[in-house]
Every structure is written in structure tokens, then in C-alpha cells.
C-alpha positions in Angstrom: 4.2 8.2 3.7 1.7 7.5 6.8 0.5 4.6 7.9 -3.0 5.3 6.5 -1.7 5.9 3.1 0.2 2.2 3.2 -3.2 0.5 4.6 -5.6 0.9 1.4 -2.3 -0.6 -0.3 -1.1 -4.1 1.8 -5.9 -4.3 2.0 -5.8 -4.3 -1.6 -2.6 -6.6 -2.4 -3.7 -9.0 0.5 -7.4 -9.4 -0.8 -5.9 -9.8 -4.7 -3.8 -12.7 -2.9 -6.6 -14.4 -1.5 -9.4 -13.9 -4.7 -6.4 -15.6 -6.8 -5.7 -18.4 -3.8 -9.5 -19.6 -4.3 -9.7 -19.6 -8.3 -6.3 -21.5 -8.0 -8.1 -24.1 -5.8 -11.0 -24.0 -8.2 -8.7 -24.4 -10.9 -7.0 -27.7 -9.6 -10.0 -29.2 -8.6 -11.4 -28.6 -12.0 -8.4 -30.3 -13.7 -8.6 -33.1 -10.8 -11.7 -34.3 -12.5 -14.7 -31.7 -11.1 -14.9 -31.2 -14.9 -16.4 -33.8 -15.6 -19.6 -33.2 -13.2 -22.5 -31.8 -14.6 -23.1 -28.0 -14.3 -20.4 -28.2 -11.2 -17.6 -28.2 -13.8 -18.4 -25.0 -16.0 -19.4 -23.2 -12.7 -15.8 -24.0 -10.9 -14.1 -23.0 -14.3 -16.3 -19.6 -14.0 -15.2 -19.6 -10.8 -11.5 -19.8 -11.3 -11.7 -17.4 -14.5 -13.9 -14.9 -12.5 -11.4 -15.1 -9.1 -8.3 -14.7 -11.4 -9.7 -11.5 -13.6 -10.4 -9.5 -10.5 -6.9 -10.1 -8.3 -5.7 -8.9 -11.6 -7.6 -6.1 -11.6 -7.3 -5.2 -7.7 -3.6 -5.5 -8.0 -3.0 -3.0 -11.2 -4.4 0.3 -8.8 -7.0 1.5 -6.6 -10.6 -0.3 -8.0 -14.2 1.6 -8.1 -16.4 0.5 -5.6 -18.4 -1.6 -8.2 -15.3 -3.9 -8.9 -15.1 -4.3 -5.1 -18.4 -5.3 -4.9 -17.9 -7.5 -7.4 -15.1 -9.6 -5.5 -17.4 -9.7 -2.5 -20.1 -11.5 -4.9 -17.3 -13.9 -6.2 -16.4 -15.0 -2.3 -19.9 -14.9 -1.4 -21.1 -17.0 -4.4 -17.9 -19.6 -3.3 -18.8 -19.9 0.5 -22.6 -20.4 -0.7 -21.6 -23.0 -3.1 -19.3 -24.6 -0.2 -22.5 -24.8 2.0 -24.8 -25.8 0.1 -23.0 -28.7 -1.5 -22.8 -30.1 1.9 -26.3 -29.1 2.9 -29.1 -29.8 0.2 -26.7 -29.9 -2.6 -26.1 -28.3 -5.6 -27.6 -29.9 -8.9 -28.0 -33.2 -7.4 -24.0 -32.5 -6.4 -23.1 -32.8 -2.8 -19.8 -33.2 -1.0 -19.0 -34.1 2.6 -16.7 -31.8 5.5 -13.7 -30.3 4.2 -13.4 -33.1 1.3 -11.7 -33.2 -0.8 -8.6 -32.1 1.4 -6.6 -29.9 1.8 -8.6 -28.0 -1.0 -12.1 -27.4 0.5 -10.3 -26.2 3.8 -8.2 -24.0 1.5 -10.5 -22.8 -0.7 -12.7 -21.9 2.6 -10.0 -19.7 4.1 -9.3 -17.9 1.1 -12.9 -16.7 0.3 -13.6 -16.0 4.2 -10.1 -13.8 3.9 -11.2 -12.3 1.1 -14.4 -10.9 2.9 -12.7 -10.1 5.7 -9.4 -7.8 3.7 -12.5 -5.9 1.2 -14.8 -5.2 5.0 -11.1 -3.9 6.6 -10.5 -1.9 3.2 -13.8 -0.1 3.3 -13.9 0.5 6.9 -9.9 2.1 6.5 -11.7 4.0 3.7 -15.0 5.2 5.8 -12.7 6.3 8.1 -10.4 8.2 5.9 -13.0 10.0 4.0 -14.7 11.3 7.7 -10.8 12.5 8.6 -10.3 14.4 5.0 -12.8 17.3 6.1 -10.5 18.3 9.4 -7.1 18.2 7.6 -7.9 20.6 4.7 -7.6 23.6 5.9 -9.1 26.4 4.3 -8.1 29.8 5.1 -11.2 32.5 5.4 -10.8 35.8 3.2 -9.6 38.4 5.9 -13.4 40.0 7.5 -15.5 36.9 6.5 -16.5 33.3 7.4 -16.1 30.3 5.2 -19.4 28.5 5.0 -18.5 24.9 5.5 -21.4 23.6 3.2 -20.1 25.5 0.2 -16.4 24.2 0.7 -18.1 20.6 0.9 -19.6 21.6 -2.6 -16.0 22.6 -4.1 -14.8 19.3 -2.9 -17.6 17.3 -4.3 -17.4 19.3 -7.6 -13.7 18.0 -7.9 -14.5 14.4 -6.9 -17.4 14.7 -9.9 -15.2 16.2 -12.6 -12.4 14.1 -12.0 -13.7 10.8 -11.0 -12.5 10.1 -7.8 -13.1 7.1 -5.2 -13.0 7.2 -1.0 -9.5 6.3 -1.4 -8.6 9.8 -2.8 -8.2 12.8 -1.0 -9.2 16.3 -2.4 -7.6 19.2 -0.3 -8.3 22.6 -0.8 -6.1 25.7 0.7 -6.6 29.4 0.3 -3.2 31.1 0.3 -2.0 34.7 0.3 0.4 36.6 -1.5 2.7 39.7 -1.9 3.3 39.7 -5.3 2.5 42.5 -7.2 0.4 42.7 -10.0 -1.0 39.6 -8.6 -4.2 38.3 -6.6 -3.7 38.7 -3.0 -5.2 35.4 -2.9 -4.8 32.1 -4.7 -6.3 28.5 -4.5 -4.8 25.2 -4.1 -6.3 22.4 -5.3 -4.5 18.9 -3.8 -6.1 15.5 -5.3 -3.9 12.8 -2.8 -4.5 9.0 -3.6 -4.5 7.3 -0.2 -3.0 4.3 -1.9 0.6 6.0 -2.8 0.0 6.7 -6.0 0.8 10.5 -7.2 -0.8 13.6 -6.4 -1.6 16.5 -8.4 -1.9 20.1 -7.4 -4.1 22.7 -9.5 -3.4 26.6 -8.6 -6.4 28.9 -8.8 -5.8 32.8 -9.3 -8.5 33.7 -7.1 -10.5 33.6 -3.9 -12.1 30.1 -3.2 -15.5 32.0 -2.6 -15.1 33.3 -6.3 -14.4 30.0 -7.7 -17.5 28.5 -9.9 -17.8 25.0 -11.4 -16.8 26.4 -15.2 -13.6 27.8 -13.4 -13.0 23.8 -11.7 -13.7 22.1 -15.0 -11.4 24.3 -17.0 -8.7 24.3 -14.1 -9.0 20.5 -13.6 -9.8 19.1 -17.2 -7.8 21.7 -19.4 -4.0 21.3 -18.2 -2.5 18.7 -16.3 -2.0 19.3 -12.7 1.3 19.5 -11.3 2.7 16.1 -10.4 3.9 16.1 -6.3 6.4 13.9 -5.0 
């Protein structure tokens, strides 16, 4: 395993840590007596609930790009409330520099490290989708070119039919082959989580250039690829 494939991992396991550092804070502070303020109460108890659900959620496996968004938005909403309760307050509810301590100046660490883990996460995941087009190599049937825009649209067909995210990796190789009574060329089809989970390999008895979308679906969605270690 590279060192790319462990990154997405340790991202996703340190921003879990921090969402469920600031709804513990939350969570004390609401038990400390913030439950008894008006409106600021329910919202840290939201808060807390909301921080907790999602490290959950992050931890069990790769998320969608919604559910990250959605952590951002819980950090964001926290470091809003933080300033404006010390600014023109929230509700009538104001607090002043990191009180109460050592909470506020927790709690403000762990929503700024949340931001800062999901921004690394989907840079590390930017950048892996922009290397996945290089590394699949794709051999050319013997006396003819490849187009490159129809292999994008074999990759893209396989991220549609099975779901994928920028943290998986589709590779595609054209192979050849002696055997008789056989295709002199086959397909391989490579799905690669880049966060260590297990890949799956579909084989193709034909030329990528006659593959069609009904030939994907039934390939990808009708048996069970085979598991890689």
C-alpha cells in the first residue's frame, strides 16, 4: 500500500476525531448549565448530536461528497456561532474571549482542524483523480489509436453504474492472449478504493473499442467482481 492510498485514510479518521472533539465540548457545556439558556441550549444539544452522527459516519468508510459537505457546514455553523456570540451576539446571548475555559479554546481548535483535515482530504483527492488518467494504461488494438475521449467515457460509465466517489480509482487494461478458441483480446476492469478498502476486477471477453454501456452494466451489475488482495 502507497502512501496515497494511506492519506484519504489518517484525513478521514483525523477529521472524525476532531467533529466528535467539538460535539464533546458542546456536550459538556450543555450539561454545565448552557441548557438552561434560551434557544443557546437546544442549538448546542443540535450541535453535539449533529458533530457526533457524522464522526460516526466518516469513521465507518469512505463518505459521498454531500456528507463531507455536511461536516464542513457543522464546523462552519460552530466557528460562526463562536464569533458572533462574542461580536453582536446570538439571541440576546453573548460571551467574552475564550470563556468559558478551556472549552471555547478547545472547542475553537477542533472546528478550525476540522476545516483544515476535510480542505487536505479533498485536495489529496483532486490530486488523485488528475493522476488516475496516466496510470491506467490502456493498450491500442494492434494498427489503431485509442481515442482518449472514448476511454474517459468507459471510465465515467463505470463510476455512473457503480457509484463511485474521487476516492476510487477505475483502471482499465486491454490485454492479449494465446489461447485458443479464445479472443485475442480481453478487458480488465480494476475499481481501487484509494482508502484501503478492497478492489474488484471485472474481465471483458473483448476489445475495449467493442465494449458498449449494456456490455458494462451487465459485466459490473450481474456478477460480482473478483475480490484483489
Amino acid at each position: 500500500m502507497n502512501h496515497r492510498r494511506l492519506l484519504a485514510p489518517a484525513l478521514r479518521w483525523a477529521t472524525a476525531a476532531t467533529l466528535a472533539a467539538g460535539g464533546y465540548v458542546h456536550a459538556q457545556l450543555y450539561v454545565d448549565g448552557y441548557r438552561y439558556v434560551h434557544v443557546i441550549g437546544p442549538l448546542f444539544l443540535l450541535q453535539a448530536g449533529a458533530s457526533f452522527a457524522l464522526a460516526v459516519l466518516l469513521a465507518a468508510g469512505t463518505p459521498p461528497l454531500l456528507l463531507r459537505a455536511a461536516a464542513a457546514g457543522v464546523a462552519l455553523g460552530a466557528l460562526g456561532g463562536f464569533a458572533a456570540s462574542r461580536t453582536v451576539g446570538v439571541f440576546g446571548f453573548t460571551e467574552r474571549g475564550l470563556q468559558p475555559a478551556p472549552q471555547a479554546g478547545l472547542s475553537l481548535l477542533a472546528e478550525t482542524g476540522t476545516l483544515v483535515f476535510l480542505a487536505a482530504w479533498q485536495l489529496a483527492s483532486t490530486a488523485a483523480g488528475r493522476q488516475e488518467a496516466p496510470s491506467m494504461p490502456l493498450e491500442p488494438r494492434p494498427g489503431s489509436a485509442w481515442p482518449s475521449p472514448r476511454l474517459r467515457e468507459l471510465r465515467d460509465t463505470v463510476r455512473v453504474l457503480l457509484g463511485l466517489d474521487d476516492d476510487t480509482a477505475v483502471v482499465i487494461r486491454q490485454l492479449g492472449r494465446d489461447a485458443p478458441g479464445r479472443p485475442p483480446l480481453e478487458t480488465v476492469v480494476e475499481v481501487l478504493p484509494m482508502d484501503g478498502g478492497r478492489a474488484h476486477r471485472w474481465t471483458l471477453d473483448r476489445p475495449a473499442d467493442r465494449i458498449t454501456e449494456h456490455d458494462l452494466r451487465t459485466a459490473l451489475l450481474g456478477r460480482r467482481g473478483q475480490g484483489l488482495s
